[in-house]
DRENFI-990366 format. One record per atom (N, C-alpha, C): x, y, z; residue number from 0. Coordinates in steps of 0.001 Angstrom, whole numbers. Layout:
(rec (X, Y, Z), NUM)
...
***
This chain:
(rec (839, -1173, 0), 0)
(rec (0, 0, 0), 0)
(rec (886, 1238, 0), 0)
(rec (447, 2396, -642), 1)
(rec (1095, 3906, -986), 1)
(rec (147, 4472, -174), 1)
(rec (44, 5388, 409), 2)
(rec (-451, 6702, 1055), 2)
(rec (482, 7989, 161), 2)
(rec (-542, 8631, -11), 3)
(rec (-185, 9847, -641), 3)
(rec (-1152, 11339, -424), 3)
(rec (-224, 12203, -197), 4)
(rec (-2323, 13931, -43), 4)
(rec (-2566, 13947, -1470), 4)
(rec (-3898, 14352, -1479), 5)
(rec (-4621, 14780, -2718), 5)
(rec (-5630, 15788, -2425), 5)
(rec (-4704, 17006, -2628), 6)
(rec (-5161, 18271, -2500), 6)
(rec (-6559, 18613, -2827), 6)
(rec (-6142, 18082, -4677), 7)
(rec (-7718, 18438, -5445), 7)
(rec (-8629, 17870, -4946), 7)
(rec (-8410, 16276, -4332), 8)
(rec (-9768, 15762, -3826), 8)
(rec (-10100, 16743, -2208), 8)
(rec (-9447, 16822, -1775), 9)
(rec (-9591, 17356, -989), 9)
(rec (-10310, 19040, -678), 9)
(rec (-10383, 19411, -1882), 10)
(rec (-11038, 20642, -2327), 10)
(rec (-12112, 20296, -2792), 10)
(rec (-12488, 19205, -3081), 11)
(rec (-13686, 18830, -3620), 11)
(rec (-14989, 18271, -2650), 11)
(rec (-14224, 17309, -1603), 12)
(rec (-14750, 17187, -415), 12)
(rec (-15467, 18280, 102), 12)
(rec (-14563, 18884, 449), 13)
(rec (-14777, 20382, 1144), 13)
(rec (-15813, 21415, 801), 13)
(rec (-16002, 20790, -520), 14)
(rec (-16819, 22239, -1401), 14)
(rec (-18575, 21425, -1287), 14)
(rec (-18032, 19869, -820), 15)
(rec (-19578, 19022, -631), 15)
(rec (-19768, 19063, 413), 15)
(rec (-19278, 19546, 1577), 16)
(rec (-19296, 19491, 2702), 16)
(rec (-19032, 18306, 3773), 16)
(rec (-18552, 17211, 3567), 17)
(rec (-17353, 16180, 3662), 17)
(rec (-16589, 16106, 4356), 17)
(rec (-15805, 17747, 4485), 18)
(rec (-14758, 17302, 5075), 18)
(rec (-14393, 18838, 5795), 18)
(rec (-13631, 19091, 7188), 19)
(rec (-14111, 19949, 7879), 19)
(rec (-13115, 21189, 7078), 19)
(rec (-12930, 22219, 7400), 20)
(rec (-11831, 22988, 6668), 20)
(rec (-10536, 23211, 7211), 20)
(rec (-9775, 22989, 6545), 21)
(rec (-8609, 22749, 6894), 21)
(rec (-7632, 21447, 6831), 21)
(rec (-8413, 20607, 6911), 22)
(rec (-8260, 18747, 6589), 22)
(rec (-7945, 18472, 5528), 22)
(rec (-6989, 17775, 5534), 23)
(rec (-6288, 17295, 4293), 23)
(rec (-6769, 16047, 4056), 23)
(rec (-6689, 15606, 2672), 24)
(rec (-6938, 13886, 2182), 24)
(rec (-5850, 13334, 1958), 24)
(rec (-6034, 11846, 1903), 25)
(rec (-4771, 10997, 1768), 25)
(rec (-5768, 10083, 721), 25)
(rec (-4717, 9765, -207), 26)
(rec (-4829, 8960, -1378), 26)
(rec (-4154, 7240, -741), 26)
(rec (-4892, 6504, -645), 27)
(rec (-4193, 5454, -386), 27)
(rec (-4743, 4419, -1474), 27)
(rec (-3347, 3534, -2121), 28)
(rec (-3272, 2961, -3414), 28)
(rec (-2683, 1469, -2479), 28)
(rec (-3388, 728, -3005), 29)
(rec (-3115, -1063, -2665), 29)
(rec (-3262, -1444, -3606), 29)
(rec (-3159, -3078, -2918), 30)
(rec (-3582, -4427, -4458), 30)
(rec (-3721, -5449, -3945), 30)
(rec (-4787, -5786, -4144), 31)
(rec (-5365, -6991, -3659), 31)
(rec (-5138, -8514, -4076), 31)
(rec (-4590, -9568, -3967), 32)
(rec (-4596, -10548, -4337), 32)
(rec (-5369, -11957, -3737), 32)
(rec (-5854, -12260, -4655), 33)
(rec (-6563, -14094, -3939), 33)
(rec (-5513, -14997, -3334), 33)
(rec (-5664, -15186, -2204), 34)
(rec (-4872, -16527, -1889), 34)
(rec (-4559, -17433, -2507), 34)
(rec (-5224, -18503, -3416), 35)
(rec (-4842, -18770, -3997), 35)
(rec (-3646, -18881, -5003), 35)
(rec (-3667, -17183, -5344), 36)
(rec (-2662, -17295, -6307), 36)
(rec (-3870, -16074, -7336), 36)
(rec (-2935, -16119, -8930), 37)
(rec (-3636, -15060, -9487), 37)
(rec (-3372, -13904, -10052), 37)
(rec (-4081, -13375, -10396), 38)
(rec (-3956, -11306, -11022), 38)
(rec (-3941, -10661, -9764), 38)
(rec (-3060, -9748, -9624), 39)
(rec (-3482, -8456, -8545), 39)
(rec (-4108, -7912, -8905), 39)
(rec (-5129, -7011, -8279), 40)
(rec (-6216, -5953, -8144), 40)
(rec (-5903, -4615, -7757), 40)
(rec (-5981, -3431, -8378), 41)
(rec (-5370, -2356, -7928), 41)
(rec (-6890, -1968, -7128), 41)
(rec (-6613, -1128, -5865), 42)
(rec (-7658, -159, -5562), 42)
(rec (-7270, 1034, -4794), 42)
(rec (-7945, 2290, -4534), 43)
(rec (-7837, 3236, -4326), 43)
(rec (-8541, 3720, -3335), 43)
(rec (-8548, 3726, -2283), 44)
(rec (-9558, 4830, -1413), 44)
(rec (-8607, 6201, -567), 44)
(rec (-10040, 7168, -680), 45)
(rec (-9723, 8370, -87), 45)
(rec (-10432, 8978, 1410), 45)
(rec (-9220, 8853, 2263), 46)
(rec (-9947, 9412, 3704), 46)
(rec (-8961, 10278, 3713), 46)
(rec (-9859, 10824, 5184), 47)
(rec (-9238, 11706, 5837), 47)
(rec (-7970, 11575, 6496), 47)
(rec (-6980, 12872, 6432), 48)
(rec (-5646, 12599, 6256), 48)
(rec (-5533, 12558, 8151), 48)
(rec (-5215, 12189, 9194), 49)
(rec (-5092, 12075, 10209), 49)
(rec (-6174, 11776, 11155), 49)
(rec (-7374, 11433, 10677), 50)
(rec (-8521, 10895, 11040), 50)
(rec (-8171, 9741, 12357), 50)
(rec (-8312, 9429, 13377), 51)
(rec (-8561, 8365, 14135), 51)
(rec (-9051, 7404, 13822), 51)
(rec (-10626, 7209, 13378), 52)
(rec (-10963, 6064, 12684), 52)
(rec (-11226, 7162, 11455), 52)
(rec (-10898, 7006, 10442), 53)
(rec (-11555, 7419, 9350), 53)
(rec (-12162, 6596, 8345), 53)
(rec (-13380, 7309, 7565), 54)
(rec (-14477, 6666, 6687), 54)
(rec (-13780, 7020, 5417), 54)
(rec (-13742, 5748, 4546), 55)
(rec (-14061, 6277, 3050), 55)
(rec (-14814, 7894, 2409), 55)
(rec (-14111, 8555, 2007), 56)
(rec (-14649, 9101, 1194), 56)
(rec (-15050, 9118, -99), 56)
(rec (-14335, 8456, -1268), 57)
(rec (-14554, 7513, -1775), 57)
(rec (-13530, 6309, -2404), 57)
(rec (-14208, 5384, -2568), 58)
(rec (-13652, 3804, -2656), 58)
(rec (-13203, 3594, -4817), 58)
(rec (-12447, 3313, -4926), 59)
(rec (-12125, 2995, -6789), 59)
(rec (-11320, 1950, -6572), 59)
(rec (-12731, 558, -7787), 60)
(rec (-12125, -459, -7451), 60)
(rec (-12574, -1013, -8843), 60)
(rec (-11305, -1728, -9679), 61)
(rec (-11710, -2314, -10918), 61)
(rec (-11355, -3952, -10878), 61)
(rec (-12311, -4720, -10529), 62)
(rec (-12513, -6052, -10172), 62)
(rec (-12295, -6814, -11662), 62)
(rec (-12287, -6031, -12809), 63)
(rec (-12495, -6736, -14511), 63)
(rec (-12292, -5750, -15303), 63)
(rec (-11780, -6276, -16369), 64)
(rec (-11272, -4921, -17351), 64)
(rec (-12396, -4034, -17659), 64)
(rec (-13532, -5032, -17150), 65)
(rec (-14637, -3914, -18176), 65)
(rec (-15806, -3582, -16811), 65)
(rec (-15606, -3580, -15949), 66)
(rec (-16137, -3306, -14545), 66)
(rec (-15531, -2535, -13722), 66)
(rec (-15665, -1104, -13761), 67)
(rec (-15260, -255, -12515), 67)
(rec (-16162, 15, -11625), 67)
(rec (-15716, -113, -10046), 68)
(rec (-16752, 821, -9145), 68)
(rec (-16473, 1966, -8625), 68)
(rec (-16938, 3098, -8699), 69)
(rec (-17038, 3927, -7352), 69)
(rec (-17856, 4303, -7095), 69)
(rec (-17395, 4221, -5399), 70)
(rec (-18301, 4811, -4325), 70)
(rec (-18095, 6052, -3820), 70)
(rec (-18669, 6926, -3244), 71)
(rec (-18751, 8335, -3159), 71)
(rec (-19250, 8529, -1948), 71)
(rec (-18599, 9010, -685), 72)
(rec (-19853, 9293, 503), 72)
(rec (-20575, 10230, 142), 72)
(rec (-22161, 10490, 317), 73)
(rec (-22696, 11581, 577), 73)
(rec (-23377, 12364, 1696), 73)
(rec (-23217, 13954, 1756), 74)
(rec (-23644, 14448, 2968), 74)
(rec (-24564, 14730, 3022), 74)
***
Protein backbone atom coordinates (compact mmCIF):
# COMPACT_ATOMS: atom_id res chain seq x y z
CA UNK A 1 0.00 0.00 0.00
CA UNK A 2 1.09 3.91 -0.99
CA UNK A 3 -0.45 6.70 1.05
CA UNK A 4 -0.19 9.85 -0.64
CA UNK A 5 -2.32 13.93 -0.04
CA UNK A 6 -4.62 14.78 -2.72
CA UNK A 7 -5.16 18.27 -2.50
CA UNK A 8 -7.72 18.44 -5.44
CA UNK A 9 -9.77 15.76 -3.83
CA UNK A 10 -9.59 17.36 -0.99
CA UNK A 11 -11.04 20.64 -2.33
CA UNK A 12 -13.69 18.83 -3.62
CA UNK A 13 -14.75 17.19 -0.42
CA UNK A 14 -14.78 20.38 1.14
CA UNK A 15 -16.82 22.24 -1.40
CA UNK A 16 -19.58 19.02 -0.63
CA UNK A 17 -19.30 19.49 2.70
CA UNK A 18 -17.35 16.18 3.66
CA UNK A 19 -14.76 17.30 5.07
CA UNK A 20 -14.11 19.95 7.88
CA UNK A 21 -11.83 22.99 6.67
CA UNK A 22 -8.61 22.75 6.89
CA UNK A 23 -8.26 18.75 6.59
CA UNK A 24 -6.29 17.30 4.29
CA UNK A 25 -6.94 13.89 2.18
CA UNK A 26 -4.77 11.00 1.77
CA UNK A 27 -4.83 8.96 -1.38
CA UNK A 28 -4.19 5.45 -0.39
CA UNK A 29 -3.27 2.96 -3.41
CA UNK A 30 -3.12 -1.06 -2.66
CA UNK A 31 -3.58 -4.43 -4.46
CA UNK A 32 -5.37 -6.99 -3.66
CA UNK A 33 -4.60 -10.55 -4.34
CA UNK A 34 -6.56 -14.09 -3.94
CA UNK A 35 -4.87 -16.53 -1.89
CA UNK A 36 -4.84 -18.77 -4.00
CA UNK A 37 -2.66 -17.29 -6.31
CA UNK A 38 -3.64 -15.06 -9.49
CA UNK A 39 -3.96 -11.31 -11.02
CA UNK A 40 -3.48 -8.46 -8.55
CA UNK A 41 -6.22 -5.95 -8.14
CA UNK A 42 -5.37 -2.36 -7.93
CA UNK A 43 -7.66 -0.16 -5.56
CA UNK A 44 -7.84 3.24 -4.33
CA UNK A 45 -9.56 4.83 -1.41
CA UNK A 46 -9.72 8.37 -0.09
CA UNK A 47 -9.95 9.41 3.70
CA UNK A 48 -9.24 11.71 5.84
CA UNK A 49 -5.65 12.60 6.26
CA UNK A 50 -5.09 12.08 10.21
CA UNK A 51 -8.52 10.89 11.04
CA UNK A 52 -8.56 8.37 14.14
CA UNK A 53 -10.96 6.06 12.68
CA UNK A 54 -11.55 7.42 9.35
CA UNK A 55 -14.48 6.67 6.69
CA UNK A 56 -14.06 6.28 3.05
CA UNK A 57 -14.65 9.10 1.19
CA UNK A 58 -14.55 7.51 -1.78
CA UNK A 59 -13.65 3.80 -2.66
CA UNK A 60 -12.12 2.99 -6.79
CA UNK A 61 -12.12 -0.46 -7.45
CA UNK A 62 -11.71 -2.31 -10.92
CA UNK A 63 -12.51 -6.05 -10.17
CA UNK A 64 -12.49 -6.74 -14.51
CA UNK A 65 -11.27 -4.92 -17.35
CA UNK A 66 -14.64 -3.91 -18.18
CA UNK A 67 -16.14 -3.31 -14.55
CA UNK A 68 -15.26 -0.25 -12.51
CA UNK A 69 -16.75 0.82 -9.14
CA UNK A 70 -17.04 3.93 -7.35
CA UNK A 71 -18.30 4.81 -4.33
CA UNK A 72 -18.75 8.33 -3.16
CA UNK A 73 -19.85 9.29 0.50
CA UNK A 74 -22.70 11.58 0.58
CA UNK A 75 -23.64 14.45 2.97
Amino acid sequence: MRKSSDTKAASYFRERGLLRPGAAVARVNGKVQRMTGGKETEFRVWIEDGAAQPLPLRIDFQPKGYLRLIFEAEG
